[in-house]
N, C-alpha and C positions, 0 to 999 in steps of 0.2 A: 470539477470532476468531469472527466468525458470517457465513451465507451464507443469503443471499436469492434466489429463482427470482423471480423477477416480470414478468408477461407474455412477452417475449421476450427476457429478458437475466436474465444470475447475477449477483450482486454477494458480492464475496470484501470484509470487512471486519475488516482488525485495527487495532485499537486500544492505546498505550500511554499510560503516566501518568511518562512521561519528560521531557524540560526543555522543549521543543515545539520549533519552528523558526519564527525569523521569516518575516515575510512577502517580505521580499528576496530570501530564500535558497531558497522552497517552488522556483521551475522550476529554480534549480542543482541540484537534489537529484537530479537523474534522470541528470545527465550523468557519462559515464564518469570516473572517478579522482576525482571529488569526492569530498568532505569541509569541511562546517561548520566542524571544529577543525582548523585545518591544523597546530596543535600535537601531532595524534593523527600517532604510529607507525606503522607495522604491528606492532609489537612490543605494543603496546596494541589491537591489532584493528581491523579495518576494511583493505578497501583500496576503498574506494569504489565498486565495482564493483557490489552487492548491489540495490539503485535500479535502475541502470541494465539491467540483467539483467533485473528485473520488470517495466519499462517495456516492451523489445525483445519479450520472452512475450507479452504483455497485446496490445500492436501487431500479432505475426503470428498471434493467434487473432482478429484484428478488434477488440480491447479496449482498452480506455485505461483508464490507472490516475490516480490524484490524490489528494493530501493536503489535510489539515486540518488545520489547526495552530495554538496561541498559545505562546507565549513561556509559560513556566510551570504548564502545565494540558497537555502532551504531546501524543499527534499520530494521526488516523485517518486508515491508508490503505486507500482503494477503490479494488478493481478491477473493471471492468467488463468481462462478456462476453457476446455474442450468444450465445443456445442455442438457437433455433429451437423453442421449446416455449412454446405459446400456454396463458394461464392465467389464470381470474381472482382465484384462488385463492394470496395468496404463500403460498408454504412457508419460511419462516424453521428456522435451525437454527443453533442453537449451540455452538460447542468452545472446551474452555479448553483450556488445557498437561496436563491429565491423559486430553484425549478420541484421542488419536492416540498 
């Protein structure tokens, strides 16, 4: 995960090295009860809801989120938020799975 201040917006960035998502399926990803694999369970996790949740946040702080994605090389999602904090100066930081 790393997060950027830059000028007047934060950008929240996680990244995976998971199967990626086509290009077809990057704006179904946001919509309620989706799922890529509709051979996925609940009993194998997911209820599709996860997206969509981070979309509606991102929305009511003024932010918009979006992926990047290939088929085979996994997938970076950005979210974007206004902070009202002028800067010419980014501040980058980074966390992995052990910084939290």
């Amino acid at each position: 995960m790393k997060m950027c201040i830059i000028q007047n917006s934060i950008e929240i960035s996680v990244t995976d090295s998971g199967i990626g998502i086509d290009d077809s399926e990057k704006e179904k990803i946001f919509r309620r009860f989706y799922r890529i694999d509709k051979a996925r369970s609940r009993k194998q996790g997911g209820t599709g809801l996860g997206l969509a949740i981070a979309a509606w946040i991102a929305s009511e702080h003024r932010g918009q989120i979006q992926v990047f994605s290939k088929l085979g090389e996994g997938s970076t999602f950005q979210v974007h938020f206004p902070n009202g904090i002028t800067s010419n100066n980014p501040k980058i930081v980074n966390y992995n799975k052990w910084d939290y």
